[in-house]
C-alpha positions as CSV (number, residue, x, y, z in Angstrom):
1,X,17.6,21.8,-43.7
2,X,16.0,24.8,-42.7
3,X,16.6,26.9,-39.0
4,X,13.5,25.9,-37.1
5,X,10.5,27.7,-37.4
6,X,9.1,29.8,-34.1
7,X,5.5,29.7,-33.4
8,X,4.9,32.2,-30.7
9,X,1.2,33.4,-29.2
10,X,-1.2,31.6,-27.8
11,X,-4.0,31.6,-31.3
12,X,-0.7,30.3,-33.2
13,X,0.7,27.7,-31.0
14,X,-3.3,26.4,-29.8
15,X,-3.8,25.8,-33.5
16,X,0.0,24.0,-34.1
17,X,-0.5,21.5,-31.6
18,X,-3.8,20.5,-33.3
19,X,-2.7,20.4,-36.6
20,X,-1.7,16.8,-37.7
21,X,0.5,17.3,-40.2
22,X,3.3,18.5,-37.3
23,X,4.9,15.1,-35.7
24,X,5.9,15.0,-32.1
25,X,10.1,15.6,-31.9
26,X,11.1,16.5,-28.6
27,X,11.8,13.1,-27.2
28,X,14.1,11.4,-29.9
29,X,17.2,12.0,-28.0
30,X,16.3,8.7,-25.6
31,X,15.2,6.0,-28.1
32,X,16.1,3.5,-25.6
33,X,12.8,4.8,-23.7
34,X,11.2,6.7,-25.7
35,X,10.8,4.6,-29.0
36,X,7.2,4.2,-29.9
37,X,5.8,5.0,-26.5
38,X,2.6,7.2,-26.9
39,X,3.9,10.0,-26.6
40,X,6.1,9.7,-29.4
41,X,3.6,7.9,-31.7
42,X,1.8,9.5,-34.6
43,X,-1.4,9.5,-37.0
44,X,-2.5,5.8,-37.0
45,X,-0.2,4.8,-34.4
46,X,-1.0,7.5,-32.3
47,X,-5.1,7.0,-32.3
48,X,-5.2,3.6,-32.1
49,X,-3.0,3.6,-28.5
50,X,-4.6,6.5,-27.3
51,X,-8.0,5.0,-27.5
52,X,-7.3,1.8,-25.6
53,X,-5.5,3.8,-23.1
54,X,-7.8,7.1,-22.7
55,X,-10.8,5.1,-20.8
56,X,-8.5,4.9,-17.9
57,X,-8.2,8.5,-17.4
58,X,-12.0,9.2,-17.9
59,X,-13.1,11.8,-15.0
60,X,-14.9,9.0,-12.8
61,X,-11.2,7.6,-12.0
62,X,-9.9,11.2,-11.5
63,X,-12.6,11.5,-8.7
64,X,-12.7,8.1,-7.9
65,X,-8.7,8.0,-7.0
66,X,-8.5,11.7,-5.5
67,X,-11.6,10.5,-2.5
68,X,-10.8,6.9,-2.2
69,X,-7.0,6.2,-2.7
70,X,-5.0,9.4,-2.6
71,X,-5.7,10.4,1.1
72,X,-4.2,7.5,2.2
73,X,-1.4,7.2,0.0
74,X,-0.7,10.8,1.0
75,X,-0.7,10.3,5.1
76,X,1.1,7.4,4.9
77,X,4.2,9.3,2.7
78,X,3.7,12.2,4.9
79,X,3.9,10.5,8.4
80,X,7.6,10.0,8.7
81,X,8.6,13.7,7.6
82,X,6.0,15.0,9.7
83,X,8.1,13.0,12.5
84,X,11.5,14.3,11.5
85,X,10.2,17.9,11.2
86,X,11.7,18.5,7.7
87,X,11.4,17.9,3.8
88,X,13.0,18.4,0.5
89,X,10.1,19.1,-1.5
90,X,11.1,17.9,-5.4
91,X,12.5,14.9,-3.2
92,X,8.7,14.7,-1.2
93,X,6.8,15.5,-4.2
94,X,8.2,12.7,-6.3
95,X,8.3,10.3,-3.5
96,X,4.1,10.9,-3.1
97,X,3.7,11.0,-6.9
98,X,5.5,7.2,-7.2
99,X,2.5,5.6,-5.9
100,X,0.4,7.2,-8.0
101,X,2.5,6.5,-11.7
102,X,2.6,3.1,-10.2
103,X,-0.8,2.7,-10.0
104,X,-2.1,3.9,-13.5
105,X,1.3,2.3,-14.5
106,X,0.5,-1.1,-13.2
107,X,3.1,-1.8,-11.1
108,X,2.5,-3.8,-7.6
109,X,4.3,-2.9,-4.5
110,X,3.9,-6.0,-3.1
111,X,6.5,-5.4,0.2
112,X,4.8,-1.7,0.7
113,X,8.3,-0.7,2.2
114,X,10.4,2.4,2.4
115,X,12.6,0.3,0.2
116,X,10.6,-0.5,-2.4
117,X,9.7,3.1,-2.6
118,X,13.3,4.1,-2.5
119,X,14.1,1.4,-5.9
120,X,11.1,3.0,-7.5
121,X,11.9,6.9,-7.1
122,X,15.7,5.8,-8.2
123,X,14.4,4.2,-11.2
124,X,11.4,6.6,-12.5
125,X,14.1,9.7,-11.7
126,X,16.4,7.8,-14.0
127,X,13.8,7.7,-16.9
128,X,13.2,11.1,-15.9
129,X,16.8,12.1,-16.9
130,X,16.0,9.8,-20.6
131,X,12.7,11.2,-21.2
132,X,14.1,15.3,-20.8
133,X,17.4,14.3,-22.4
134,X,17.3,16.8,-25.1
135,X,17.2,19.4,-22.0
136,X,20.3,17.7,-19.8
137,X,23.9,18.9,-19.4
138,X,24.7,15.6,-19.1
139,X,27.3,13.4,-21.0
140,X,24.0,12.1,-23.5
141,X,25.2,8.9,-24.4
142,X,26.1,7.8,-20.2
143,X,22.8,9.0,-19.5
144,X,21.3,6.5,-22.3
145,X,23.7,3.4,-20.8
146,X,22.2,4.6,-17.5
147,X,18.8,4.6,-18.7
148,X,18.9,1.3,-20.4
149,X,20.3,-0.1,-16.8
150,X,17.5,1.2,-15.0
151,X,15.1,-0.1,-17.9
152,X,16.3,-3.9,-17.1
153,X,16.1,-3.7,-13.2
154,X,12.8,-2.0,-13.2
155,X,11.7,-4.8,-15.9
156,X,13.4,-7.6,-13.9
157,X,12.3,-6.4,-9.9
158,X,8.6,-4.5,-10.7
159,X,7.5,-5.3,-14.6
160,X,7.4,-8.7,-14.6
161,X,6.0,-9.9,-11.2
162,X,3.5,-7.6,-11.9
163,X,2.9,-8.9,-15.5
164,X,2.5,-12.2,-14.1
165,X,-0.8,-11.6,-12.0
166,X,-2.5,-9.2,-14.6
167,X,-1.6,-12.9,-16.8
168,X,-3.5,-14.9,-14.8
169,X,-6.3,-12.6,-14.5
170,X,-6.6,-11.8,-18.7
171,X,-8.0,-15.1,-19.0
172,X,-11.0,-15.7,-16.9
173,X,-11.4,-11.9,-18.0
174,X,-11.8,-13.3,-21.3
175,X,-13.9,-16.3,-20.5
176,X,-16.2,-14.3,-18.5
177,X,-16.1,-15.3,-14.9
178,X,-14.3,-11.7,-14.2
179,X,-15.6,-8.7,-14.8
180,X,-13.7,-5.0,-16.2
181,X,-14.3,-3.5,-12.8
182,X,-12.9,-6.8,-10.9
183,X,-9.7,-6.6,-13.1
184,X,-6.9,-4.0,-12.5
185,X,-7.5,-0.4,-14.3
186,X,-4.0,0.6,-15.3
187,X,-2.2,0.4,-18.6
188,X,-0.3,-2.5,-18.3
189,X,-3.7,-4.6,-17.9
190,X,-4.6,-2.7,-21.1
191,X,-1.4,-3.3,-23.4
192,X,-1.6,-7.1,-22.7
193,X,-4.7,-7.6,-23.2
194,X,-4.1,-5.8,-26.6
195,X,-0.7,-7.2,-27.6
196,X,-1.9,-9.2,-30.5
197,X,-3.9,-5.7,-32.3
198,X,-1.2,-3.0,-30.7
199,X,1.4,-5.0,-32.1
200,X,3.3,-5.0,-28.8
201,X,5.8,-6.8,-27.9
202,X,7.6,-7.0,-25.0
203,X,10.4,-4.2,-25.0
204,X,7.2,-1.9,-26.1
205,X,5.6,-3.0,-23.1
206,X,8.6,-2.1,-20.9
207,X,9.1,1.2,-22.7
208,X,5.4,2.1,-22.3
209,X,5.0,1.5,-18.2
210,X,8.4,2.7,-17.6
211,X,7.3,6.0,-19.8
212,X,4.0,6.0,-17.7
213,X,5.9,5.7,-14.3
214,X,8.2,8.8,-15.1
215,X,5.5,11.0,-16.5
216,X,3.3,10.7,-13.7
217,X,6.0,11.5,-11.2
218,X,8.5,14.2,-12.5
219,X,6.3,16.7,-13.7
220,X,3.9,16.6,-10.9
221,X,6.8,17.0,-8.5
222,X,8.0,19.9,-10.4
223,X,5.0,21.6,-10.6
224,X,4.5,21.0,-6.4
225,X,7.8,22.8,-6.0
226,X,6.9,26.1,-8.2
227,X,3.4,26.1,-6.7
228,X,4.9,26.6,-3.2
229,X,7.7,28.7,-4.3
230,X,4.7,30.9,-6.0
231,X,2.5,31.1,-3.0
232,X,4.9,31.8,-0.2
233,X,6.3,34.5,-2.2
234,X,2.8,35.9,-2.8
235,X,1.6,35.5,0.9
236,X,4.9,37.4,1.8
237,X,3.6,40.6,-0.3
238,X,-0.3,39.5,0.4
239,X,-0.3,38.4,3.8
240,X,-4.0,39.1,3.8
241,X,-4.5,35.8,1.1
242,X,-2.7,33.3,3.8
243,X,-5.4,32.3,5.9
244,X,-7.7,32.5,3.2
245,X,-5.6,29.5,1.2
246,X,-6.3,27.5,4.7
247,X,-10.2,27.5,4.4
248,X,-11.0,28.4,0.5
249,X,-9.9,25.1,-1.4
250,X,-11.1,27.1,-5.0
251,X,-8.8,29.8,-4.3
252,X,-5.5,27.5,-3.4
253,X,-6.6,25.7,-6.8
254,X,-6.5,28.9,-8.9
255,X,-2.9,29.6,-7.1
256,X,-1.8,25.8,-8.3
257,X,-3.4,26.9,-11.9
258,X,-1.8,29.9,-12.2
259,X,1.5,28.6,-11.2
260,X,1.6,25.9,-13.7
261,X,0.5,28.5,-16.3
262,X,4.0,30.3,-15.5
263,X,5.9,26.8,-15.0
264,X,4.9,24.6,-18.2
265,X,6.8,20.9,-17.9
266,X,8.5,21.8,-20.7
267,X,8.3,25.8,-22.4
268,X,8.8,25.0,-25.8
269,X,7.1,21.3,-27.6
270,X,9.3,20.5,-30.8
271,X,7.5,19.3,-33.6
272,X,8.7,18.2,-37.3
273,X,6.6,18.7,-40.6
274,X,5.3,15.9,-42.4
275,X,4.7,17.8,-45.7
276,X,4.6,21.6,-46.9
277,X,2.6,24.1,-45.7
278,X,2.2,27.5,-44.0
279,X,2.0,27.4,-40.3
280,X,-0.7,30.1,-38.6
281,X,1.2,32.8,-38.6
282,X,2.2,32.1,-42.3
283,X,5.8,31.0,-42.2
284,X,6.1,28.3,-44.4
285,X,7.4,25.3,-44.0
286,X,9.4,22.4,-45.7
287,X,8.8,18.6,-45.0
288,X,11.0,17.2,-42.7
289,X,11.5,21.2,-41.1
290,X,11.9,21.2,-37.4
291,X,9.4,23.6,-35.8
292,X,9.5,25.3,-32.3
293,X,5.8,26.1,-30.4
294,X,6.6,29.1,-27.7
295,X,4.1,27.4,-24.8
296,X,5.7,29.9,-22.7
297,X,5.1,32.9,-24.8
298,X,1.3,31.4,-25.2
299,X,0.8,31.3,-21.9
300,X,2.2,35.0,-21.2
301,X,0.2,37.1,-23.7
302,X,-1.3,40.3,-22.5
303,X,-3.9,40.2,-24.5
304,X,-5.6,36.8,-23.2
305,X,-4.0,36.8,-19.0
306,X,-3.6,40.7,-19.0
307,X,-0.4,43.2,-18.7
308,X,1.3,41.2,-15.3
309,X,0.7,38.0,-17.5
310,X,4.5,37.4,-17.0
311,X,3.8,37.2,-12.8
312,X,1.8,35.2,-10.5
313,X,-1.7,36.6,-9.8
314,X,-3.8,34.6,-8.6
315,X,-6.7,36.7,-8.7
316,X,-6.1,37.9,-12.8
317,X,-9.4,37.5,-14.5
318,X,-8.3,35.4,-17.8
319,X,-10.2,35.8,-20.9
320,X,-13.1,33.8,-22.0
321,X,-12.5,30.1,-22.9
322,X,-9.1,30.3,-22.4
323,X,-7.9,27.5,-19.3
324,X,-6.4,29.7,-16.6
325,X,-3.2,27.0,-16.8
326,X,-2.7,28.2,-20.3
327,X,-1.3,25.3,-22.7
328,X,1.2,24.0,-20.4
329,X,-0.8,20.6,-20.4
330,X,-1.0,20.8,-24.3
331,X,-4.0,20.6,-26.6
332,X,-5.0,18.1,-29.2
333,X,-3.9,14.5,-29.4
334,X,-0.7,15.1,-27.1
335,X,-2.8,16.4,-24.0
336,X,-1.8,15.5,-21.0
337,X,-3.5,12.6,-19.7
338,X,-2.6,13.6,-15.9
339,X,-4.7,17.4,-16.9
340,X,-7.3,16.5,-14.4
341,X,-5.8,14.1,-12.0
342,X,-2.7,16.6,-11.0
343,X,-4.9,20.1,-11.9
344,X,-8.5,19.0,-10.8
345,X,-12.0,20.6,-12.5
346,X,-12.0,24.0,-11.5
347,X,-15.7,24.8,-10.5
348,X,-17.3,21.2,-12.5
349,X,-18.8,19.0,-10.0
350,X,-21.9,16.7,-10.2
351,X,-24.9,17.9,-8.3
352,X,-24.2,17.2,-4.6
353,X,-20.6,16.7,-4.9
354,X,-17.3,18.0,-3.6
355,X,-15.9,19.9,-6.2
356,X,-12.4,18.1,-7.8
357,X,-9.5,19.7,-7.0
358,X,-6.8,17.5,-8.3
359,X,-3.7,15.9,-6.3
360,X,-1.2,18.8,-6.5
361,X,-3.7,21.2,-4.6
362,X,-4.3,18.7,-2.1
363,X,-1.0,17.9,-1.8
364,X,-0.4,21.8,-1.1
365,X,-3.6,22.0,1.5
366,X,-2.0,19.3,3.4
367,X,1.4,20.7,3.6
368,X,-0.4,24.0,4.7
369,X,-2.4,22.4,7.4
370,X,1.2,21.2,9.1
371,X,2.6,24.4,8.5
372,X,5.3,24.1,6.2
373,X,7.7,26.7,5.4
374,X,10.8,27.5,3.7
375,X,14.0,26.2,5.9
376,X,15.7,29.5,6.8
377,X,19.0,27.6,7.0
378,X,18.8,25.6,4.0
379,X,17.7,27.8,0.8
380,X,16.7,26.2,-2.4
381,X,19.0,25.4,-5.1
382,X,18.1,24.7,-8.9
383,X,18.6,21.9,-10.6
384,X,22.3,22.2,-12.2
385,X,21.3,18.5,-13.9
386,X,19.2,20.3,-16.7
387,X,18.5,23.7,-18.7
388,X,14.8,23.8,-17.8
389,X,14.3,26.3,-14.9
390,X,13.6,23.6,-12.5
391,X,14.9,23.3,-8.7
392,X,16.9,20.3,-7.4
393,X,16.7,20.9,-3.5
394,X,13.6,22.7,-1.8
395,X,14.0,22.3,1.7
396,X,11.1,22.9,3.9
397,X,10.6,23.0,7.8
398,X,6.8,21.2,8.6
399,X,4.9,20.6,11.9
400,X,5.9,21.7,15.4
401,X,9.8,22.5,14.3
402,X,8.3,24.4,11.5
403,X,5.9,26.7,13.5
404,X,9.3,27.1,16.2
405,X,11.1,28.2,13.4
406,X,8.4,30.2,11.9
407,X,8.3,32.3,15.9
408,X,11.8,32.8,15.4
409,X,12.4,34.5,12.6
């Protein structure tokens, strides 16, 4: 078999992540998760799950759950740092972003206790580790044991209870005497109501949630982290921009953009040719040849973001068309889902309407407003668990400690 082939710049790589003929390879390290779960689905397959699942991302949810559910989910996971004056923020940002995956998950917190949080984060960061695998410097095959022990407790103390009512609910759904919008919106409503044409059965069913609960939480707490990171290092240089990121929601949302352009989930997407061809730049290619898309040289080029393209700028004027994020939520049939739940609209908003900003800037305004900061006597450490350039231990100094910390320095 061939080296891989490099696809590097943004024209090339947009046009390999559309093109059909390159399968999805990144995630085949963790079967045990990742087996058949959407992401990892292709052609038929792939369609056919995306379009029972898609509807429940349409944008009227993403506005729906940012005004009517998040606010509350967000005070009530802030309230006891705020108290103890202190956070880790990949450990915050995860914790926040559970009861989100768990919602478009399907998953029921029936005890709404710290300890049911605390069994969910354990779990979903466990998933985490199967669904990056091919990144960990980790023992691969204890990580997969580990995974598939998490897979039967999360099945055994979450999955099922919660299968159970969306059960009991499928049938007057079907008879008629409930309506769609009485009857849970997540994805485990929508896999069991399409078992029988999905061809699902149960371990898919696990796989998929499971899948759902991770990549709703791990990325999104990532991405928190390098926002921060990002902005307090440019308020340092800009001091002039702090205040403004207090009262100018658009401008905090173009920092969040522009930090996610520089921090893609993952910087490379690995993809495997179905048949022969020439890829855009004209390398050509064998069936069955691995292939490597550069999102991070995509989402760096000059020519499109302009010559700092390789540092955070939140006031760079990017070119025309071209999504100030870059491609680090994907294009084609693999796009994120989460794109505008976690990044928000930009500027779109219906006539008379807040604009959408998405849950990771208003997770960052909220953090702002109780002044956190950077723990001068705890600096960050990366993440030692995994080759992506990711940080294991932020801690962070919020409310009144924070701003007596903040005097003293």
């Amino acid at each position: 078999m061939n080296a891989p082939a490099r696809v590097s710049g943004y024209q090339n790589a947009h046009q390999a992540l559309c093109d059909r003929r390159l399968v999805q390879s990144m995630y085949r390290e963790c079967n045990v998760l990742m087996e058949r779960v959407l992401l990892t689905l292709h052609g038929e397959a792939h369609t056919s799950r995306r379009a029972i699942e898609w509807k429940l991302f349409r944008r009227d949810f993403a506005r729906y759950y940012e005004r009517e559910v998040y606010p509350a989910t967000l005070k009530r996971s802030l309230a006891p740092y705020l108290t103890r004056g202190h956070l880790d923020l990949p450990e915050f940002g995860f914790r926040v972003n559970i009861n989100l995956s768990a919602d478009i998950a399907g998953i029921d917190r029936p005890q709404g206790s710290e300890a049911e949080t605390d069994a969910l984060v354990a779990l979903t960061r466990k998933f985490s580790e199967g669904a990056t695998l091919s990144h960990s410097t980790r023992d691969k095959d204890t990580v997969r044991q580990e995974v598939a022990a998490a897979l039967k407790q999360f099945n055994e103390q979450f999955l099922l209870p919660s299968r159970s009512r969306r059960e009991a609910l499928l049938q007057p759904l079907d008879e008629g005497s409930l309506t769609e919008d009485e009857a849970p919106r997540d994805i485990l409503t929508v896999l069991l109501a399409n078992r029988a044409n999905q061809d699902l059965d149960d371990d898919m069913i696990l796989r998929e949630v499971a899948f759902f609960m991770q990549a709703g939480s791990h990325s999104s707490a990532n991405a928190l982290t390098h926002s921060f990171h990002e902005i307090n290092a440019w308020c340092r240089h800009h001091p002039e921009d702090r205040d403004r990121l207090m009262t100018d929601d658009h401008f905090l949302q173009r920092c969040v953009h522009e930090s996610l352009r520089l921090h893609p989930a993952s910087p490379v997407a690995w993809r495997t040719a179905s048949e022969a061809f020439s890829l855009p730049d004209g390398t050509d290619v064998a069936e069955g040849d691995s292939v490597v898309i550069d999102l991070m040289s995509a989402n760096l080029e000059a020519r499109l973001f302009g010559e700092d393209a390789e540092t955070f700028n939140p006031h760079r004027t990017v070119a025309e068309r071209i999504p100030p994020f870059g491609l680090s939520f994907g294009i084609g049939i693999h796009t994120c889902f989460g794109r505008d739940i976690a990044g928000g609209l930009g500027d779109a908003k219906t006539e008379g309407e807040a604009p959408h900003l998405g849950t990771l800037t208003n997770l960052l305004k909220n953090l702002m407003q109780h002044d956190a900061r950077p723990d001068p006597a705890n600096p960050p450490v990366a993440d030692a668990n995994t080759e992506r350039p990711n940080w294991g231990s932020y801690p962070l100094t919020i409310g009144q400690q924070s701003s007596d910390a903040g005097a003293a320095m």
